[in-house]
N, C-alpha and C positions, 0 to 999 in steps of 0.2 A: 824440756820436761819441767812441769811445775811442780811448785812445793810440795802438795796434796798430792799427787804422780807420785813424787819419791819416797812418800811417808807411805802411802798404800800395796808399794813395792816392798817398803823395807817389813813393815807388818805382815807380809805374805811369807817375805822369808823368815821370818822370827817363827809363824807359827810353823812352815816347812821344819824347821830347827828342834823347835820342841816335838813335835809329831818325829825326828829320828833318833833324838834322846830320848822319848817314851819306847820305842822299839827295840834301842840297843839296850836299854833297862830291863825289858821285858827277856831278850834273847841271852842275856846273861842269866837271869833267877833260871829259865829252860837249861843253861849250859851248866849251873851247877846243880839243877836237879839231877842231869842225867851223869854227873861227875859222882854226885854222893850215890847212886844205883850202881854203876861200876867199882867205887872205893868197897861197897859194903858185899856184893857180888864174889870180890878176891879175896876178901878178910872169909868169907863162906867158904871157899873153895880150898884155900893156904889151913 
């Protein structure tokens, strides 16, 4: 495998990388929205 092969491999993964840090960024702001509707849901209910 030549040099330009393994830079254009390594660049694929990098962006694969960033592309599942942008998701699990995403899927946590969703896990604490739906955290702070259940905290405010029981402070309603208590």
């Amino acid at each position: 495998m030549s040099n330009t092969e393994k830079i254009a491999n390594a660049k694929k993964r990098i962006d694969e990388l960033e592309r599942l840090i942008k998701y699990w960024n995403d899927s946590e702001r969703d896990d604490a929205k739906i955290l702070n509707f259940n905290i405010n849901t029981l402070n309603k209910v208590a």
